[in-house]
C-alpha positions in Angstrom: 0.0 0.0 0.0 1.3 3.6 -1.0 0.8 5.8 1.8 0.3 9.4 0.6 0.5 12.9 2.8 -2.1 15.7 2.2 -0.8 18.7 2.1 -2.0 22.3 1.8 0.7 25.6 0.5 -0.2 28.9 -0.8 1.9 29.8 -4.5 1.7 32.7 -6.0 -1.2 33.4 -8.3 0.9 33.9 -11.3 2.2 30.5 -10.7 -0.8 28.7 -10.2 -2.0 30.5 -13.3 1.0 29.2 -15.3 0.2 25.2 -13.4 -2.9 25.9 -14.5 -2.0 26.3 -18.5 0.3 23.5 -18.3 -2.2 20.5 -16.8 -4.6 22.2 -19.5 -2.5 21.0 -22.1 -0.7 18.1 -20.3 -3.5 16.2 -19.5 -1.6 12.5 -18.4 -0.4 15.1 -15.4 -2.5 16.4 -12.3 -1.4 18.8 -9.6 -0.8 16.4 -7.4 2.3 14.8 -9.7 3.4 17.8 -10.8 3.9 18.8 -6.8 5.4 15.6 -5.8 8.3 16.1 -9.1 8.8 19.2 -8.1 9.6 19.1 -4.4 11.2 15.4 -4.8 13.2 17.3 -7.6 14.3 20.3 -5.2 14.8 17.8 -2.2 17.7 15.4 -4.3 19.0 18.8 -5.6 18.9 20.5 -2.2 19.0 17.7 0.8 20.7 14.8 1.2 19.9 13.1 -1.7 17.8 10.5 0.2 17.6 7.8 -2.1 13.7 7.9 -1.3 13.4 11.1 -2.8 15.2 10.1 -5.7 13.1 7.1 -6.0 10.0 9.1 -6.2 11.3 11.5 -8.4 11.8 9.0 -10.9 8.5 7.0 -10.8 6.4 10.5 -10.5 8.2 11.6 -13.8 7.7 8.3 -15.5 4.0 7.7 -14.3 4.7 5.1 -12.2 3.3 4.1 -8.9 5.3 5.1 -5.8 6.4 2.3 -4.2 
């Protein structure tokens, strides 16, 4: 079983506006994938490169499930 975190931030309306345009015309992603890339992505570039990080990086920007 994957277990998943909910999580709630406040972005800047320009950026949710440009998230916005890109799901529109990406429609295999959702917000929720392009969040979990994104901070997995900043976490390996900016932490300590937990390999769990890296893992879900990888599956989240190949469509796969997180394991």
């Amino acid at each position: 079983m994957i277990a998943t975190v909910s999580i709630l931030a406040e972005i800047p309306e320009a950026l949710h506006e440009t998230l916005q345009s890109y799901l529109e015309s990406h429609p295999d992603w959702d917000q929720d994938r392009v969040f979990a890339a994104a901070l997995s992505l900043f976490l390996m570039q900016n932490g300590d490169c937990d390999r769990r990080a890296a893992r879900v990086y990888l599956d989240t920007l190949f469509n796969h499930a997180v394991k």
